[in-house]
VOVEX-231865 format. One record per residue: residue number from 1; residue in three letters; y, z, x of N, C-alpha, C in turn. Coordinates in steps of 0.2 Angstrom, whole numbers, plus 5000, padded with zeros to 4 digits. Atoms other than C-alpha are relative to their C-alpha. Layout:
// residues N
r num: NUM&residu: Ala&n_c2: Y&n_c3: Z&n_c1: X&ca_c2: Y&ca_c3: Z&ca_c1: X&c_c2: Y&c_c3: Z&c_c1: X
...
This chain:
// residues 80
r num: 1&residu: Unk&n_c2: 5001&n_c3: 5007&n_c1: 5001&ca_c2: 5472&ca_c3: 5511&ca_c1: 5476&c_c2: 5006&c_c3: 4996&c_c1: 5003
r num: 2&residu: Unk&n_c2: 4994&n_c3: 5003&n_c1: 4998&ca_c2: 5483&ca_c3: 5498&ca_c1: 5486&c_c2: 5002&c_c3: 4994&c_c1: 4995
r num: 3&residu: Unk&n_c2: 4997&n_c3: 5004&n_c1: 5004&ca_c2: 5496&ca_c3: 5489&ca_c1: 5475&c_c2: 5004&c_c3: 4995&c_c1: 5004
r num: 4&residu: Unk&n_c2: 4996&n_c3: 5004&n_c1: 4997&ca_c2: 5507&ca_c3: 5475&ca_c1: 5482&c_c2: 5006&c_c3: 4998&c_c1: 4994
r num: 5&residu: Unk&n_c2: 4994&n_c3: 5003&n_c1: 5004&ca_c2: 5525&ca_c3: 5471&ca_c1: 5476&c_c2: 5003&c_c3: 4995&c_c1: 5002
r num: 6&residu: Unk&n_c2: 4998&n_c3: 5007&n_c1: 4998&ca_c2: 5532&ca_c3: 5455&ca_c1: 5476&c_c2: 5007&c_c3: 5001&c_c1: 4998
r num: 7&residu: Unk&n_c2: 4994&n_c3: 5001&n_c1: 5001&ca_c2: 5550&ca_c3: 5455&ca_c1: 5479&c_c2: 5002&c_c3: 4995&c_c1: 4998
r num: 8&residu: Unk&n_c2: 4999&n_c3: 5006&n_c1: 5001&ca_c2: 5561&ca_c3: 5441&ca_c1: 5472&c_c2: 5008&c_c3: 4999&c_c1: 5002
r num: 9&residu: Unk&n_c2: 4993&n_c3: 5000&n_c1: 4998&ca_c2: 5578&ca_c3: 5437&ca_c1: 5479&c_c2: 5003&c_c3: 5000&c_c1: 4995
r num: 10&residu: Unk&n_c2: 4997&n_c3: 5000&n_c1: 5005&ca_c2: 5591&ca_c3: 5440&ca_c1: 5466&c_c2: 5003&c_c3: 4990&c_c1: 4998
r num: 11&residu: Unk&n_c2: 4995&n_c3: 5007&n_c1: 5000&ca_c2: 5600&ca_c3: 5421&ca_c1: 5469&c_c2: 4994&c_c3: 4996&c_c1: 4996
r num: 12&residu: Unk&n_c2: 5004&n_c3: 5005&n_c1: 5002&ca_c2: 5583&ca_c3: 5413&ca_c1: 5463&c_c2: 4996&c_c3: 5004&c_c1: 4993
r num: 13&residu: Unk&n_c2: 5002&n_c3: 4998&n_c1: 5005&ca_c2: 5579&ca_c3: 5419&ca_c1: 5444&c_c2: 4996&c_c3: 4995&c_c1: 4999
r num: 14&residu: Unk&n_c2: 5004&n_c3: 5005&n_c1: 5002&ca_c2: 5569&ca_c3: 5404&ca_c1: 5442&c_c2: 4992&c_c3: 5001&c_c1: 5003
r num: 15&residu: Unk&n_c2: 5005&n_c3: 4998&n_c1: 4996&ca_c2: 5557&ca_c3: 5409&ca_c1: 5456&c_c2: 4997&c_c3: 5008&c_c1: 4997
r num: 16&residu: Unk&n_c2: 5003&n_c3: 4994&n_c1: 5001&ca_c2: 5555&ca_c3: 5426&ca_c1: 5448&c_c2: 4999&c_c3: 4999&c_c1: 4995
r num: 17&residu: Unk&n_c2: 5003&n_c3: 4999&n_c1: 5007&ca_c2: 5552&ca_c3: 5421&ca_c1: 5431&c_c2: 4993&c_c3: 4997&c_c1: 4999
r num: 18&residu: Unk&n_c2: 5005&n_c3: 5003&n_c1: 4997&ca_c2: 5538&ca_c3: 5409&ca_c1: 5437&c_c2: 4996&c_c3: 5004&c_c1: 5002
r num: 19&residu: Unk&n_c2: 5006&n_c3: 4994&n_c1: 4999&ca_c2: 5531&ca_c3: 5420&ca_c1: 5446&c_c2: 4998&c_c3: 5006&c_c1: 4998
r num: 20&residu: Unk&n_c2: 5002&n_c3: 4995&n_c1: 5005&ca_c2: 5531&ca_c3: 5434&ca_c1: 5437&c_c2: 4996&c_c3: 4998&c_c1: 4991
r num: 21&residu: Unk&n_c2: 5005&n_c3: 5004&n_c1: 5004&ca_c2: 5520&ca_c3: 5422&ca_c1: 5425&c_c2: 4996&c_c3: 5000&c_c1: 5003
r num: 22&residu: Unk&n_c2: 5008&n_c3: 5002&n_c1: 4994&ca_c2: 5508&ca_c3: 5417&ca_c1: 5438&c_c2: 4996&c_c3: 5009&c_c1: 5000
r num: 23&residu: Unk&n_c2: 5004&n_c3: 4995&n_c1: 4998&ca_c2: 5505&ca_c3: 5434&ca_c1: 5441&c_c2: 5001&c_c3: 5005&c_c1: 4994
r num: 24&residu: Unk&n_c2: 5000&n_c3: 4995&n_c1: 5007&ca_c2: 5505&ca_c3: 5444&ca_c1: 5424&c_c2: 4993&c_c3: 5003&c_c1: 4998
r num: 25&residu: Unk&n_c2: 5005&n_c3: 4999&n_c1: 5000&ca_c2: 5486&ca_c3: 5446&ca_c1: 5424&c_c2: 4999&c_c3: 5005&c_c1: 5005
r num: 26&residu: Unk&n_c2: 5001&n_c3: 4997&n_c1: 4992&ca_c2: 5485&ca_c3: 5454&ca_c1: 5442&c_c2: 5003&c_c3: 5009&c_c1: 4997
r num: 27&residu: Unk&n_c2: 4997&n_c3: 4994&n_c1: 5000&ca_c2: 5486&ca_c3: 5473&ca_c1: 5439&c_c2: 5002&c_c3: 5004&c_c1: 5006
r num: 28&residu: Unk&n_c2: 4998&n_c3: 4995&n_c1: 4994&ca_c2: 5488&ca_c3: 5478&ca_c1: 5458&c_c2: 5006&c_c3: 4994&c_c1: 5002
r num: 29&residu: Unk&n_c2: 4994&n_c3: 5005&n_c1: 5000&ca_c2: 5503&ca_c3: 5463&ca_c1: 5458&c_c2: 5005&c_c3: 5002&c_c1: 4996
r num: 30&residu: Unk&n_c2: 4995&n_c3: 5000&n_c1: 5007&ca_c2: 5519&ca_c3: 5469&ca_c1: 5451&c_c2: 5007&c_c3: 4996&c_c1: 5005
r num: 31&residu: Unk&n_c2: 4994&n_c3: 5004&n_c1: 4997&ca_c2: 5532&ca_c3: 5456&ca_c1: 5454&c_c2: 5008&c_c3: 5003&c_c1: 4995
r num: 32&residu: Unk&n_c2: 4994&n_c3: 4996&n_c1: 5000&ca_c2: 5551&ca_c3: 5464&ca_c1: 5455&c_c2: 5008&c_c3: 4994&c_c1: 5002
r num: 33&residu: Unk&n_c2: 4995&n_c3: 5005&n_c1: 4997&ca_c2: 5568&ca_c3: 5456&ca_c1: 5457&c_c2: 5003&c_c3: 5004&c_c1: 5004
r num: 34&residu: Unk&n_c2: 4995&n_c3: 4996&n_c1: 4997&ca_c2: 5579&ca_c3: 5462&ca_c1: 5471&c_c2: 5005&c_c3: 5003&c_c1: 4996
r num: 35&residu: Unk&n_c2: 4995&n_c3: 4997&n_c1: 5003&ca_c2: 5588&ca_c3: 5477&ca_c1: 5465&c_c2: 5008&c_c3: 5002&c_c1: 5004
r num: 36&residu: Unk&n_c2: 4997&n_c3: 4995&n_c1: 4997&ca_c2: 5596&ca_c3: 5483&ca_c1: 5479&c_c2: 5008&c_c3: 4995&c_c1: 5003
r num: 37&residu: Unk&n_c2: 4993&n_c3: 5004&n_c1: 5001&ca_c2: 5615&ca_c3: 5480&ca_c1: 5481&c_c2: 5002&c_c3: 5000&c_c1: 5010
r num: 38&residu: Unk&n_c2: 4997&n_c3: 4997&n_c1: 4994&ca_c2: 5618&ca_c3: 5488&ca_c1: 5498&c_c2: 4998&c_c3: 5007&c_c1: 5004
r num: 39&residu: Unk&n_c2: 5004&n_c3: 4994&n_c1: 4997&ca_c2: 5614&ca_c3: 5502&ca_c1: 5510&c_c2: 5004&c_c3: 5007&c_c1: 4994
r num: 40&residu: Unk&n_c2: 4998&n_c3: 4993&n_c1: 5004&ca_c2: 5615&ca_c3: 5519&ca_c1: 5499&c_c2: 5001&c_c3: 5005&c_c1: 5003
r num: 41&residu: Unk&n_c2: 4998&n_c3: 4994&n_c1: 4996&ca_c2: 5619&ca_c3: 5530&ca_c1: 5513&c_c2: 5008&c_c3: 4998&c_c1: 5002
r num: 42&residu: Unk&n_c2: 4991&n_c3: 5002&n_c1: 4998&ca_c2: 5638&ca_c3: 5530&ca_c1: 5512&c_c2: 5003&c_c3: 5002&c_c1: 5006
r num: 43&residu: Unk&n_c2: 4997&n_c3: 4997&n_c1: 4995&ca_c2: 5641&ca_c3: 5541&ca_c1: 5527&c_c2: 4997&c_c3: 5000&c_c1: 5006
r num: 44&residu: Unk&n_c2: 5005&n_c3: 4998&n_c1: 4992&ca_c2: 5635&ca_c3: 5542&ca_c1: 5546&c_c2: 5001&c_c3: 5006&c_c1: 5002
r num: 45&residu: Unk&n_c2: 5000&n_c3: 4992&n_c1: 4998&ca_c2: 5630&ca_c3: 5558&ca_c1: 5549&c_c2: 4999&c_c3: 5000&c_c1: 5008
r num: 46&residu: Unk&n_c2: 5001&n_c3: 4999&n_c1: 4994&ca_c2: 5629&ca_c3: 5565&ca_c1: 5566&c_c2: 4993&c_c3: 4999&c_c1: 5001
r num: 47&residu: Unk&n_c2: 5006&n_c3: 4999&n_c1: 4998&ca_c2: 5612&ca_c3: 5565&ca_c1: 5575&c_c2: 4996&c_c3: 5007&c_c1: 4998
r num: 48&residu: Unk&n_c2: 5004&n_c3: 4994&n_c1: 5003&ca_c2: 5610&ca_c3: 5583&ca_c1: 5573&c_c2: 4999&c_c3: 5001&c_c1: 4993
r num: 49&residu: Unk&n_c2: 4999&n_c3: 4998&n_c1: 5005&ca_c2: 5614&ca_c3: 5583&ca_c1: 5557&c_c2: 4994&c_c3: 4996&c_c1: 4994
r num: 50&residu: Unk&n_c2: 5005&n_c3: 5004&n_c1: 5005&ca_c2: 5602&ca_c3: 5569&ca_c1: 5551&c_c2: 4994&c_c3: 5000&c_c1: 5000
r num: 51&residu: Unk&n_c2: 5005&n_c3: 4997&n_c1: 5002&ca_c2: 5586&ca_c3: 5575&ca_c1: 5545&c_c2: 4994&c_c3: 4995&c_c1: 5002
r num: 52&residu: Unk&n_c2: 5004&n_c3: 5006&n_c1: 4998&ca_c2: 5577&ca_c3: 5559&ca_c1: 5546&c_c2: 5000&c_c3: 4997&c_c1: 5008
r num: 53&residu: Unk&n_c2: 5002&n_c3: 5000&n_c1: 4992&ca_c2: 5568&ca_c3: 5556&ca_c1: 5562&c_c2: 5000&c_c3: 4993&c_c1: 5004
r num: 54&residu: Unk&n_c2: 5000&n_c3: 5007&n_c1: 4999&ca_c2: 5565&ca_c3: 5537&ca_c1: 5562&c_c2: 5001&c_c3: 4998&c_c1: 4992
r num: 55&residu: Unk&n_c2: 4999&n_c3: 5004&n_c1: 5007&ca_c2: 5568&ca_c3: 5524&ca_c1: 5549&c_c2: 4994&c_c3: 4999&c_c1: 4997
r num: 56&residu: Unk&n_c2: 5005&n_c3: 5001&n_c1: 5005&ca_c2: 5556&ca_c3: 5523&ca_c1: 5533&c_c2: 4997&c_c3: 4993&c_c1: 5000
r num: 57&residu: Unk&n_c2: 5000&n_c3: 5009&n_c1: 5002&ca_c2: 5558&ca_c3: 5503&ca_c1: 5532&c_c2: 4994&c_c3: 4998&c_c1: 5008
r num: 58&residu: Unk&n_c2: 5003&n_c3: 5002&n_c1: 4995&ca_c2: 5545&ca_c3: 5495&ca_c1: 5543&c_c2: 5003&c_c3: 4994&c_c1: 5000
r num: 59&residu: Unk&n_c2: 4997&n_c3: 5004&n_c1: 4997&ca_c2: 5551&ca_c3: 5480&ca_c1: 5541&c_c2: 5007&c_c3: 4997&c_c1: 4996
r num: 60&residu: Unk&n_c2: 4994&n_c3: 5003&n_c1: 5000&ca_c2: 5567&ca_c3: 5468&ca_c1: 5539&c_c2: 4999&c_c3: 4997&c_c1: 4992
r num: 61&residu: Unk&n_c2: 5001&n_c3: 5004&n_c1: 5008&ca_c2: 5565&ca_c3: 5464&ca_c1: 5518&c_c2: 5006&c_c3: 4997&c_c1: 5002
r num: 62&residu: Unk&n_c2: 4993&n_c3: 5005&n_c1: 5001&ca_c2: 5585&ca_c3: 5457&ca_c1: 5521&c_c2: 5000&c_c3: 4995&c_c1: 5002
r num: 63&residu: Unk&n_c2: 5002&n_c3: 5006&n_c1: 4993&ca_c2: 5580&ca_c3: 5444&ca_c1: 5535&c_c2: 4994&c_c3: 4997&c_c1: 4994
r num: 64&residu: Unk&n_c2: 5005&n_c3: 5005&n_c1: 5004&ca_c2: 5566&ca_c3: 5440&ca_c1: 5523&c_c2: 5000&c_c3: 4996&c_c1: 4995
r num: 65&residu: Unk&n_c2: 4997&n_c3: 5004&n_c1: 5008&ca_c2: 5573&ca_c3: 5437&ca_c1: 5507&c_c2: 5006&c_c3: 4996&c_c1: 5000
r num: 66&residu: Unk&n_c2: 4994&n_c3: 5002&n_c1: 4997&ca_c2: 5588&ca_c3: 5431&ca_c1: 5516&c_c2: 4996&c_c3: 4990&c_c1: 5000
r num: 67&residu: Unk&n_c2: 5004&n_c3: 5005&n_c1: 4999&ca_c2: 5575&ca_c3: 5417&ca_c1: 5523&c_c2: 4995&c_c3: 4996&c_c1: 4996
r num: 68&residu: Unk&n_c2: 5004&n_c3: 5002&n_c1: 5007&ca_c2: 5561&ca_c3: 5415&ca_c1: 5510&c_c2: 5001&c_c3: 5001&c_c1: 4995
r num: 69&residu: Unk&n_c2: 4999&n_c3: 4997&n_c1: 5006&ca_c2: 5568&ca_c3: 5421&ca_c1: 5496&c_c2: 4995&c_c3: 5004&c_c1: 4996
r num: 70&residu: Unk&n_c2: 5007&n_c3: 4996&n_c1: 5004&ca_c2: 5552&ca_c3: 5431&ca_c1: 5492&c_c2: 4999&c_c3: 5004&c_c1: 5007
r num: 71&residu: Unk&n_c2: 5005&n_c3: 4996&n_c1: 4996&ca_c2: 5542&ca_c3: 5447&ca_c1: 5500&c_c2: 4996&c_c3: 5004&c_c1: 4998
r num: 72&residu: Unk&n_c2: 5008&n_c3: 4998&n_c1: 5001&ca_c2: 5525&ca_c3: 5455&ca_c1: 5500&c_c2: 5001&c_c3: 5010&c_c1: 5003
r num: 73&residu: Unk&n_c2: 4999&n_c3: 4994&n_c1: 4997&ca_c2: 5527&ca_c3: 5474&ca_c1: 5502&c_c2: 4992&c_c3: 5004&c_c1: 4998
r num: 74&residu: Unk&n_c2: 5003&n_c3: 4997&n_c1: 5003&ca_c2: 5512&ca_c3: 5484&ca_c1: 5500&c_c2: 5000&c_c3: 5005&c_c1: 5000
r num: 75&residu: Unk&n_c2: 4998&n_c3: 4992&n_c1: 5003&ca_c2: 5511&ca_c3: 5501&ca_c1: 5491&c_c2: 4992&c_c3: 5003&c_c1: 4999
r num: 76&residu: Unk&n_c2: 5008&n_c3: 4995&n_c1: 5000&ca_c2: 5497&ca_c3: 5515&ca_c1: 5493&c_c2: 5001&c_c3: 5005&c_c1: 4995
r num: 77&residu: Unk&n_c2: 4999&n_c3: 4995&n_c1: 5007&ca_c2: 5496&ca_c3: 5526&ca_c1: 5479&c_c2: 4998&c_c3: 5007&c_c1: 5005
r num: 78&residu: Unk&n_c2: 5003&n_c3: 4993&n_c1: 4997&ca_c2: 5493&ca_c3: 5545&ca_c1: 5483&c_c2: 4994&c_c3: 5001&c_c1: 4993
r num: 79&residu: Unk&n_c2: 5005&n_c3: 4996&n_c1: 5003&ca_c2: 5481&ca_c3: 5547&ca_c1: 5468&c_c2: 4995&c_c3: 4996&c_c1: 5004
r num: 80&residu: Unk&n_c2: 5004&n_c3: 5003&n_c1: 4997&ca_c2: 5464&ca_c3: 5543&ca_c1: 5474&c_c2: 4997&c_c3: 5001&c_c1: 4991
């Protein structure tokens, strides 16, 4: 099932509270407030040493929320 999350920038609670009304019906919409503080990799590992081959993120959420104060991510379930 493809869900979408709707990020909210944390500066704008009013925008998230709003919209997290608008969309309260929608079961594949779940609107979310930015949580995230900061990169969670404290350390720079070496090349060799870093497991991860490419980066996970497709795109720029900082530059977006940064911009729009909102963004649209979508999530693919693994149950079928």
């Amino acid at each position: 099932m493809l869900r979408h999350l709707l990020i909210i920038a944390r500066r704008d609670p009013v925008m998230y509270a709003t919209t997290k009304r608008s969309f309260a019906g929608h079961t594949d919409i779940e609107v979310v407030l930015d949580r995230r503080r900061g990169e969670r990799r404290r350390q720079t590992l070496a090349i060799e040493l870093n497991r991860r081959v490419s980066e996970r993120r497709t795109m720029d959420i900082d530059a977006l929320l940064q911009r729009l104060g909102w963004v649209i991510v979508e999530q693919t379930s693994s149950e079928t």
